[in-house]
N, C-alpha and C positions, 0 to 999 in steps of 0.2 A: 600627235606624231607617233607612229608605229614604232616596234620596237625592231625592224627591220633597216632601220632609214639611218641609224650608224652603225647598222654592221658595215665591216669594210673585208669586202671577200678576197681572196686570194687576188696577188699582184695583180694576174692577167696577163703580165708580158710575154713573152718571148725570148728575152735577155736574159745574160749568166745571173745578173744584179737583181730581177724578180726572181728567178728561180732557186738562188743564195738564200731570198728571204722568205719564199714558201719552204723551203726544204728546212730553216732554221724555226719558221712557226712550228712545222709538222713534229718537229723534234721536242717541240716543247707542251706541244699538244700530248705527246706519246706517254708523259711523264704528270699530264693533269689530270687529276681523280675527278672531273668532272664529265671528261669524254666517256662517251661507255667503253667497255671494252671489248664487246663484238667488235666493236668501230675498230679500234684501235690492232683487235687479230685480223679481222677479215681481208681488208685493202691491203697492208702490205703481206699478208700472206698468200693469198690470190696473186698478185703480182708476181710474188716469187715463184711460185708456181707457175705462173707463165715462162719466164724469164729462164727456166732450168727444163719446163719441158720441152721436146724434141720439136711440138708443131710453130710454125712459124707463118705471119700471115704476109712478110716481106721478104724477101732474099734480105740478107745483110743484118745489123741492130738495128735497121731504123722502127720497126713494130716494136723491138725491146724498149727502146728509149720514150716511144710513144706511148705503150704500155704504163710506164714508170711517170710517167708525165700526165696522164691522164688521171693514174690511182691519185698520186699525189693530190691535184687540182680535187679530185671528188671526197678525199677524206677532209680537203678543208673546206668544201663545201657541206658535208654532212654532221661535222663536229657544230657541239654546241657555240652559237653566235657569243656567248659572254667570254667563254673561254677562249676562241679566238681573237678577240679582242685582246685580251688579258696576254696571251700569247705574242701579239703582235705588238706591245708594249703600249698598249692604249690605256693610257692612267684613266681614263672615262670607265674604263670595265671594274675596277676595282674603287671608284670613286665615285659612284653614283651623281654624289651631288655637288657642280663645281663650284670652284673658292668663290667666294666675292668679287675681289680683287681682279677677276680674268678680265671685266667688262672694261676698267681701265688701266691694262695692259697696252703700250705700243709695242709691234713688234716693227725689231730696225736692226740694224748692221752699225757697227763702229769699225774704227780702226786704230794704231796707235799711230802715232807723231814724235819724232823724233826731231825736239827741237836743239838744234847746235849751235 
């Protein structure tokens, strides 16, 4: 098994709910001493740079948001795969090796009962 085959990349969606949680990895990537830090100047200072200069490649925000959207998805594609992980709360990044115990695990739903 590669060591590509649980990275888990950026959401992908479309949605406020993907985009809440790339924007809350990126945040946490920004603060990991393991991402470089060209990485971590470059993308969003490029962006901003776009974002403040005068040229525009749409009438309106829509290239600014697409801009912003784009650096975003590419800095979390280019940060290191563990730290992402680790970022994205995957006890697997910082746990190499899993408990014992996972293999019998059920996972289930309950509820309570209110007996009267």
């Amino acid at each position: 098994m590669s060591n590509n085959q649980n990275y888990r990349s950026p959401s992908g969606g479309w949605n406020l709910t993907s985009l809440f949680h790339d924007v809350t990895t990126a945040w946490r990537l920004l603060q990991d001493p393991r991402v470089p830090g060209l990485l971590k100047l470059f993308l969003p200072i490029a962006a901003m740079v776009y974002l403040i200069s005068p040229l525009d490649l749409l009438p309106g925000p829509f290239d600014d948001v697409a801009v912003l959207f784009v650096a975003l998805r590419l800095f979390l594609q280019l940060a290191p795969s563990d730290a992402v992980r680790s970022a994205q709360g995957d006890a697997r990044a910082t746990d190499p090796k899993p408990r014992q115990d996972d293999d019998n695990t059920i996972d289930t739903s309950w509820r309570v009962v209110d007996d009267k």
